[in-house]
py3Dmol code that shows the C-alpha trace and the ligand (Angstrom):
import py3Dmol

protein = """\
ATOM      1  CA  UNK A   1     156.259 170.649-157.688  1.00  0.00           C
ATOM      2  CA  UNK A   2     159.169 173.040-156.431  1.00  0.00           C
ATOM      3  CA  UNK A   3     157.986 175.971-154.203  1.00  0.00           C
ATOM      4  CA  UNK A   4     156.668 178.332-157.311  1.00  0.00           C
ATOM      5  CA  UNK A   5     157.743 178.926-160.771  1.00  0.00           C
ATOM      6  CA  UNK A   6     159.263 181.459-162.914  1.00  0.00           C
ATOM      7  CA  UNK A   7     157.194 184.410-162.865  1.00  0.00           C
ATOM      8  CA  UNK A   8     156.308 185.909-166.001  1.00  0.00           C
ATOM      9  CA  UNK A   9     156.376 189.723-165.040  1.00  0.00           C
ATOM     10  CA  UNK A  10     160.042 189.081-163.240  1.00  0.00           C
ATOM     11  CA  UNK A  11     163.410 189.056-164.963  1.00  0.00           C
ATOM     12  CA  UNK A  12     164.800 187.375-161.985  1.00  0.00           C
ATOM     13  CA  UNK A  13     167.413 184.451-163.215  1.00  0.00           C
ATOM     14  CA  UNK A  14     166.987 181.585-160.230  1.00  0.00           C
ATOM     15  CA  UNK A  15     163.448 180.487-159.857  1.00  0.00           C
ATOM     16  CA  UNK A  16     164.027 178.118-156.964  1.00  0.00           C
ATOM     17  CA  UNK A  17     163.217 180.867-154.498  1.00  0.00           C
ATOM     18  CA  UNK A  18     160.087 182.680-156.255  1.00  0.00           C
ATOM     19  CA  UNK A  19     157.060 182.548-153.779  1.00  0.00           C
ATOM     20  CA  UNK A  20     153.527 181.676-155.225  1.00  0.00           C
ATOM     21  CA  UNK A  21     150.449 183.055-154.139  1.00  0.00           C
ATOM     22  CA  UNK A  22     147.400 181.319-153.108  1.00  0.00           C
ATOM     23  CA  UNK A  23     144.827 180.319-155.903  1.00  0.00           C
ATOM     24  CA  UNK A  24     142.441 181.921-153.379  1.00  0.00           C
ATOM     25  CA  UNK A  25     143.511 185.063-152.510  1.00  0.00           C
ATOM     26  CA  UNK A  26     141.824 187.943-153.404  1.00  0.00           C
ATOM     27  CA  UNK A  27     142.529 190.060-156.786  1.00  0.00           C
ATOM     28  CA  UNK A  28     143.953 193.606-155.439  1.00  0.00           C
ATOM     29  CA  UNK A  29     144.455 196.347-158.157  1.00  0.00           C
ATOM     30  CA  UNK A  30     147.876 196.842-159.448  1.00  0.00           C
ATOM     31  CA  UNK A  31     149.191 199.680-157.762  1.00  0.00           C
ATOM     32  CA  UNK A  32     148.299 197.750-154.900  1.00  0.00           C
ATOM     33  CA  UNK A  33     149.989 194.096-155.532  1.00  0.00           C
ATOM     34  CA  UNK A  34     151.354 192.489-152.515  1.00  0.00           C
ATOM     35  CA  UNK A  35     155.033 191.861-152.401  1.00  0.00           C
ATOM     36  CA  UNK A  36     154.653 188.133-151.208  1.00  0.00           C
ATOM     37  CA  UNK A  37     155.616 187.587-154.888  1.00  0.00           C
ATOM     38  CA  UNK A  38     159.321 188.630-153.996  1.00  0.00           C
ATOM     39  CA  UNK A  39     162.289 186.888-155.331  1.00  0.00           C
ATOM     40  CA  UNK A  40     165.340 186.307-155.555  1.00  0.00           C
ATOM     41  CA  UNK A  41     167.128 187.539-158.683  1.00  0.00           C
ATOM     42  CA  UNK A  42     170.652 185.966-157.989  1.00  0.00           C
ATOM     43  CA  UNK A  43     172.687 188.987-156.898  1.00  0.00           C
ATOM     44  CA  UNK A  44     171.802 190.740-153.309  1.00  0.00           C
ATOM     45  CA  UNK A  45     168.606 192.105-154.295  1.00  0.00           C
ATOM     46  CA  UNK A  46     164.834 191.367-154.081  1.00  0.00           C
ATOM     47  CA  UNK A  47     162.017 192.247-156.657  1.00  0.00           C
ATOM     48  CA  UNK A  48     158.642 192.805-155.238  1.00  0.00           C
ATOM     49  CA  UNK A  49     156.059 191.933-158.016  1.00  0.00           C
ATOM     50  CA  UNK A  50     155.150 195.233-160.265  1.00  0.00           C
ATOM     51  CA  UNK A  51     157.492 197.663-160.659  1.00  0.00           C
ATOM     52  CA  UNK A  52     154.485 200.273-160.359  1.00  0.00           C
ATOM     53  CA  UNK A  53     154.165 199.067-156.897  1.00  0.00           C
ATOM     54  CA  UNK A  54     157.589 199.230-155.093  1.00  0.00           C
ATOM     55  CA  UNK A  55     157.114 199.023-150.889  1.00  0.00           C
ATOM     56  CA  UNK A  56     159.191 201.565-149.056  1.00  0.00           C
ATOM     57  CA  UNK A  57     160.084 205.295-149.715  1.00  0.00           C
ATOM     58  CA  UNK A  58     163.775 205.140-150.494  1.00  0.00           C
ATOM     59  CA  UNK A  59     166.936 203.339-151.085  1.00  0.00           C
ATOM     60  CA  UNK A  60     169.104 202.263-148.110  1.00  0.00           C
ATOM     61  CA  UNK A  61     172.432 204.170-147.835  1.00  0.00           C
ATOM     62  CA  UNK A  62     175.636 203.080-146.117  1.00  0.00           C
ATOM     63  CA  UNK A  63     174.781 204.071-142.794  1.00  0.00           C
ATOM     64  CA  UNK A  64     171.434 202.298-143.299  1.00  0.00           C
ATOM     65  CA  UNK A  65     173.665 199.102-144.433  1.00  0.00           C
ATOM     66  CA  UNK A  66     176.091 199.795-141.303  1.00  0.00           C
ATOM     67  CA  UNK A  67     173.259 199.433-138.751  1.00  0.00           C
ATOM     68  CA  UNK A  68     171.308 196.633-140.345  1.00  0.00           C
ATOM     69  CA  UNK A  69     174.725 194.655-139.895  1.00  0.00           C
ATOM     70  CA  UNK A  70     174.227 195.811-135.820  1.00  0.00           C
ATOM     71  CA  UNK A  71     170.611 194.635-136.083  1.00  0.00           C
ATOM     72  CA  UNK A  72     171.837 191.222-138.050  1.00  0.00           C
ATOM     73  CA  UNK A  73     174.438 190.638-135.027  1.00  0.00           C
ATOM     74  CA  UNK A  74     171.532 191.047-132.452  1.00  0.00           C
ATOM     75  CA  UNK A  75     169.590 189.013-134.780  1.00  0.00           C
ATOM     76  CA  UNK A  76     172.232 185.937-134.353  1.00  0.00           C
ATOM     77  CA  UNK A  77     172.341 186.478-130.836  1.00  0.00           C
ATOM     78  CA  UNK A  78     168.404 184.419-130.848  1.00  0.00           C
ATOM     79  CA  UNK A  79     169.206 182.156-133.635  1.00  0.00           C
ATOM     80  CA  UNK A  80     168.237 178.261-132.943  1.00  0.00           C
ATOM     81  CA  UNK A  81     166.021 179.692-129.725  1.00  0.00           C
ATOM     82  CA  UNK A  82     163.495 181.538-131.592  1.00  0.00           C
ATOM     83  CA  UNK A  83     161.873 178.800-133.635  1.00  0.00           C
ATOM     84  CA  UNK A  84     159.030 178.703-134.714  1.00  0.00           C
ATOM     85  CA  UNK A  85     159.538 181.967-134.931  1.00  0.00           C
ATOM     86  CA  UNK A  86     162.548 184.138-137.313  1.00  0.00           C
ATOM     87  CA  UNK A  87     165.080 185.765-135.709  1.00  0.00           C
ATOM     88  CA  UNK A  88     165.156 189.113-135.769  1.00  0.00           C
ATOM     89  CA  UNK A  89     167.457 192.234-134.678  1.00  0.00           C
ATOM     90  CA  UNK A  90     166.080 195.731-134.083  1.00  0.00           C
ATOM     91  CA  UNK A  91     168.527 198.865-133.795  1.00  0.00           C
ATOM     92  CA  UNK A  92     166.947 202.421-132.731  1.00  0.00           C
ATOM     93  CA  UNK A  93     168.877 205.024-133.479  1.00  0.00           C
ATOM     94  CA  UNK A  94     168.683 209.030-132.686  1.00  0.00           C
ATOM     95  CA  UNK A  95     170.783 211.948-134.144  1.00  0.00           C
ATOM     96  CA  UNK A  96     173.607 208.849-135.195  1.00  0.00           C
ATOM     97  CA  UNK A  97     173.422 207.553-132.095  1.00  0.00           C
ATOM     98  CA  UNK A  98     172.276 204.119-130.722  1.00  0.00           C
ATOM     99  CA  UNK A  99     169.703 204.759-128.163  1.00  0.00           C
ATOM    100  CA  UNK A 100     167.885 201.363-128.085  1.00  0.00           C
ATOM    101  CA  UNK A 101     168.499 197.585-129.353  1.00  0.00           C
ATOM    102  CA  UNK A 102     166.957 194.456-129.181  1.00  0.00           C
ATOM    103  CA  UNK A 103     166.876 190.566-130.139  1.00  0.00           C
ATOM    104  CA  UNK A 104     164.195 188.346-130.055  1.00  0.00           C
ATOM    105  CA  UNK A 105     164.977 185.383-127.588  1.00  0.00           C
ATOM    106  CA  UNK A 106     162.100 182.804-128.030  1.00  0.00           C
ATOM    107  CA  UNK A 107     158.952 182.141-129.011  1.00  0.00           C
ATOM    108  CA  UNK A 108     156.867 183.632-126.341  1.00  0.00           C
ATOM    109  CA  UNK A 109     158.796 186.359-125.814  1.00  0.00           C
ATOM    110  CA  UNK A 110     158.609 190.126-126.764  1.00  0.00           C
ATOM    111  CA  UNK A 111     160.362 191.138-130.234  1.00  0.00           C
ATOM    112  CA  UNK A 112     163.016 192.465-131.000  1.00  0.00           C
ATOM    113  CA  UNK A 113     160.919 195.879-131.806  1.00  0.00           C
ATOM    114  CA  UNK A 114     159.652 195.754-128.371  1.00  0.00           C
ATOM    115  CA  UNK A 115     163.406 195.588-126.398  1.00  0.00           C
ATOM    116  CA  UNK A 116     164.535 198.261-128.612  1.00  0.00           C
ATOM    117  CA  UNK A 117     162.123 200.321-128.283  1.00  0.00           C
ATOM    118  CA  UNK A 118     161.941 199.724-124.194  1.00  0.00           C
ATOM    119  CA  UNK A 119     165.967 200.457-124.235  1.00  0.00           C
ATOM    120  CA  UNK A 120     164.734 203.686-126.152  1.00  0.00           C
ATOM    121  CA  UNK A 121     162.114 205.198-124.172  1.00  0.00           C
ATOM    122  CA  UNK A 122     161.405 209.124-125.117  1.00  0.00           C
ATOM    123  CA  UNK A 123     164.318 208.942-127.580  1.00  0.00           C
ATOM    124  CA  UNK A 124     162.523 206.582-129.930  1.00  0.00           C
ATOM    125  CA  UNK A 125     160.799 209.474-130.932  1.00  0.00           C
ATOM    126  CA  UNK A 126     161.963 211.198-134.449  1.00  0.00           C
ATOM    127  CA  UNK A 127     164.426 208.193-134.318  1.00  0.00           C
ATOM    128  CA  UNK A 128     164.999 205.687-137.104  1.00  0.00           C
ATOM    129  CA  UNK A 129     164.812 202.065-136.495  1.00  0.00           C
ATOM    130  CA  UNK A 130     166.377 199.594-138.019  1.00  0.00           C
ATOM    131  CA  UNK A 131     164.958 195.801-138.490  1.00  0.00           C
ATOM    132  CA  UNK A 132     166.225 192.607-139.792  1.00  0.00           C
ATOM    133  CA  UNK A 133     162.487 191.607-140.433  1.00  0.00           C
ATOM    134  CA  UNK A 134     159.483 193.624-141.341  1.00  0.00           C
ATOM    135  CA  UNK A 135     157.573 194.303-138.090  1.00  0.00           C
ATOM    136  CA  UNK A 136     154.377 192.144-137.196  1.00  0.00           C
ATOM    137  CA  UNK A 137     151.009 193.698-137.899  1.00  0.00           C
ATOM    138  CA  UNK A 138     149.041 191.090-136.072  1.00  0.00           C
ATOM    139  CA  UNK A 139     148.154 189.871-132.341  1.00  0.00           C
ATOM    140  CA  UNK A 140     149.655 186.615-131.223  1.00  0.00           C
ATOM    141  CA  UNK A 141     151.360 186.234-127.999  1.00  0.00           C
ATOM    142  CA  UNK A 142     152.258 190.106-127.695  1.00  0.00           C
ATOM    143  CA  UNK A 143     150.839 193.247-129.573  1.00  0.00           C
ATOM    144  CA  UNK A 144     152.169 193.944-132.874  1.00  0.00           C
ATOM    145  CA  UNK A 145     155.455 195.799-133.109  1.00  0.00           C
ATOM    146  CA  UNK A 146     153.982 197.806-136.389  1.00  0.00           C
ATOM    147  CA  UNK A 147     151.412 199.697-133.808  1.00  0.00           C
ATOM    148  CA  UNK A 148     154.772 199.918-131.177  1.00  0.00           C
ATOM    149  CA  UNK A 149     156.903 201.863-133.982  1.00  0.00           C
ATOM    150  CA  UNK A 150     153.840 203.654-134.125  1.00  0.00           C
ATOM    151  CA  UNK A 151     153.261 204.429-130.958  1.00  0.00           C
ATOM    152  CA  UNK A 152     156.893 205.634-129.733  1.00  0.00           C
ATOM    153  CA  UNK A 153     156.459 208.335-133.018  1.00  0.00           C
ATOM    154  CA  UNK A 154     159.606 206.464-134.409  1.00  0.00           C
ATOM    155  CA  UNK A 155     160.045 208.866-138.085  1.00  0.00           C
ATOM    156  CA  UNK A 156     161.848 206.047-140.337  1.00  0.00           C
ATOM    157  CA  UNK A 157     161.852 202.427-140.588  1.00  0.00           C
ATOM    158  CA  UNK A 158     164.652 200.609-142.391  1.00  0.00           C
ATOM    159  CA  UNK A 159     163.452 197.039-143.372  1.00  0.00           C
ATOM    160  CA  UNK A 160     165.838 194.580-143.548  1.00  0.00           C
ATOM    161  CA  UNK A 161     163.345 192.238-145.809  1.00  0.00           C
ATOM    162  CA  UNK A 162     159.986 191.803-146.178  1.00  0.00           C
ATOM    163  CA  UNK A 163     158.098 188.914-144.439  1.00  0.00           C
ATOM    164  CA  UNK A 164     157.332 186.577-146.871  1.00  0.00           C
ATOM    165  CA  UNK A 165     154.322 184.959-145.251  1.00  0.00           C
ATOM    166  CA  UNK A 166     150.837 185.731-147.972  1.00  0.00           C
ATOM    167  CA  UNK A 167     149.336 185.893-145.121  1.00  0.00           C
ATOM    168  CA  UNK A 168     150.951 188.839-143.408  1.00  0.00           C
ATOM    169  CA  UNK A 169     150.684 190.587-146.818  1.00  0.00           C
ATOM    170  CA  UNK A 170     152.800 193.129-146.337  1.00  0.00           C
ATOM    171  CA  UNK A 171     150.541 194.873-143.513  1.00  0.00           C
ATOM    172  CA  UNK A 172     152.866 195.517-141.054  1.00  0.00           C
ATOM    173  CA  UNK A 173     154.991 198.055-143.790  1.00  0.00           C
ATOM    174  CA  UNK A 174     151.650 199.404-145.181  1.00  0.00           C
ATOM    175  CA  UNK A 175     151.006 200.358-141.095  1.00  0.00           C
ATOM    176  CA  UNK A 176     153.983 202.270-140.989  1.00  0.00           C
ATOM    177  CA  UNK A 177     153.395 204.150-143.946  1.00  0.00           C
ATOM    178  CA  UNK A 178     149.509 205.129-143.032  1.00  0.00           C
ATOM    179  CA  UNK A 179     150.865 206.309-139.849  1.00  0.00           C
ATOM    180  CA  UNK A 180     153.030 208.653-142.141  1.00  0.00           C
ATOM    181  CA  UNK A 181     156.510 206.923-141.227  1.00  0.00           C
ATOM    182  CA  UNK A 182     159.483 206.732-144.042  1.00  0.00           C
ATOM    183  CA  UNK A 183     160.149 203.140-144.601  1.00  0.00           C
ATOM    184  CA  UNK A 184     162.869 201.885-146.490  1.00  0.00           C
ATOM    185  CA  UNK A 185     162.429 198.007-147.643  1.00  0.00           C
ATOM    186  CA  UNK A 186     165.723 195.622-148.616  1.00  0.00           C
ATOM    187  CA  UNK A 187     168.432 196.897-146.724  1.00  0.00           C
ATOM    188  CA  UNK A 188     171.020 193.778-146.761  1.00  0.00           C
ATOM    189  CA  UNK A 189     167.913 191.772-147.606  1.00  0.00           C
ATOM    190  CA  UNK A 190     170.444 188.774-148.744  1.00  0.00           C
ATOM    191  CA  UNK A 191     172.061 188.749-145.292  1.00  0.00           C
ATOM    192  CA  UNK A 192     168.242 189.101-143.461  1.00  0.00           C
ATOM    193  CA  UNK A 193     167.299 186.442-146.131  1.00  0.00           C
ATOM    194  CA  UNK A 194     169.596 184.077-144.750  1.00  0.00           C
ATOM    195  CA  UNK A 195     170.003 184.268-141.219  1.00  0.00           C
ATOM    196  CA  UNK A 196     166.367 182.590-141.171  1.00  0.00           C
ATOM    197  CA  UNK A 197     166.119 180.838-144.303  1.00  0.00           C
ATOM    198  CA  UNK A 198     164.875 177.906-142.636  1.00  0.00           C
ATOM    199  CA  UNK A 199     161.888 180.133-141.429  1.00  0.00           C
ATOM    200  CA  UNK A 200     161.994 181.422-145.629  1.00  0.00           C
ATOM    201  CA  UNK A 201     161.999 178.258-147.115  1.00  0.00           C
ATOM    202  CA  UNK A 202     159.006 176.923-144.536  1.00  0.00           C
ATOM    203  CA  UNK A 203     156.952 179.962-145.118  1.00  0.00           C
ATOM    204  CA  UNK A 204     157.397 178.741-149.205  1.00  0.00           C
ATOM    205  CA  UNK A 205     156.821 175.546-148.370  1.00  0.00           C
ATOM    206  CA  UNK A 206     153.314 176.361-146.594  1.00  0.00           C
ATOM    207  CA  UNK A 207     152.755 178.293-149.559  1.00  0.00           C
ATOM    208  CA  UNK A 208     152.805 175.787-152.381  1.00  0.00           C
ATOM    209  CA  UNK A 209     151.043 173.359-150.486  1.00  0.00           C
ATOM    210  CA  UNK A 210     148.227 175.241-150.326  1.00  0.00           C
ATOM    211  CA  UNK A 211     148.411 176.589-153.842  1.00  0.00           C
TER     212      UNK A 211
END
"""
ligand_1 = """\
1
ZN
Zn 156.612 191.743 -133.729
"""
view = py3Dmol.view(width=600, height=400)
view.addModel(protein, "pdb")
view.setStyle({"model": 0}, {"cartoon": {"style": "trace"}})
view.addModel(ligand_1, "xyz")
view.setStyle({"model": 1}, {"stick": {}})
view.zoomTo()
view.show()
């Protein structure tokens, strides 16, 4: 069976790229749905489950757009090192200046959150940051980068895409937003989409073999 199906509550025309979740997960209340169930709806933008649930404060405007492209170039500058893992691009920027950026390199190295933020030092804070990727939420090899945007008192995230793993479940943007930071999901989400869709289509993958 292809990785999902057409999802009822979606109007989105291609279904090749829909994500299914688990049999097993967990019912959540609506206001509360995860946005695992994004998709692709054939133009440049995502749809993330309910309506009544959309992640993020606010749409991305041009500037937004202008330095997600700088975070997609850093992005590029890791791609075919980083694998398992995506790669991902992180911009910080203060008063419309860059103050801080970042690539991941390789597996086993920091994120791209984590370089950025380093370059950034006391500026990070009331700064925006831009990032190809929404930011871990979990422990693996280094801390996540959710609780470092956190931590440096960054005052906006722009989100380049959501991480599609059901797994991750949208954690590391609910983070940001308990902490009281204004995130903005989908900014050039096709571009961030494709510059890993190997990663995308694996995560999927993962997904309907378990479901
Ligand atoms: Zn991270």
């Amino acid at each position: 069976m292809p990785p999902g199906g057409r999802m009822s509550h979606c109007a989105c025309r291609a279904s090749s790229l829909h994500l299914k979740p688990p049999t097993a997960f967990p019912t959540v209340p609506a206001q509360r749905q995860p946005s695992w169930r994004v998709s692709w709806r054939g133009d440049r933008r995502w749809c993330h489950g309910d309506s009544s649930a959309p992640l993020g404060n606010d749409e991305a405007t041009e500037e937004d757009r202008a330095y997600m492209r700088r975070a997609l170039g850093l992005a590029r500058r890791g791609l075919g090192a980083t694998a398992p893992n995506p790669a991902v691009g992180c911009v910080v920027v203060k008063n419309g200046e860059v103050v801080g950026e970042g690539f991941h390199p390789k597996a086993g190295l920091p994120h791209a959150e984590v370089y950025a933020l380093r370059a950034a030092g006391n500026m990070a804070e009331g700064a925006t940051a831009y990032v190809t990727l929404e930011p871990c939420n979990h422990y693996g090899r280094t801390p996540p980068c959710s609780r470092a945007l956190v931590e440096a008192r960054v005052s906006k995230v722009v989100v380049g895409i959501v991480d599609p793993n059901p797994l991750v479940d949208n954690e590391g943007i609910k983070t940001l937003q308990k902490a009281g930071i204004q995130v903005v999901v989908g900014c050039l989400e096709e571009q961030c989409y494709e510059i890993n869709k190997d990663f995308m289509v694996g995560i999927q993958e993962q997904d309907s073999s378990r479901g």
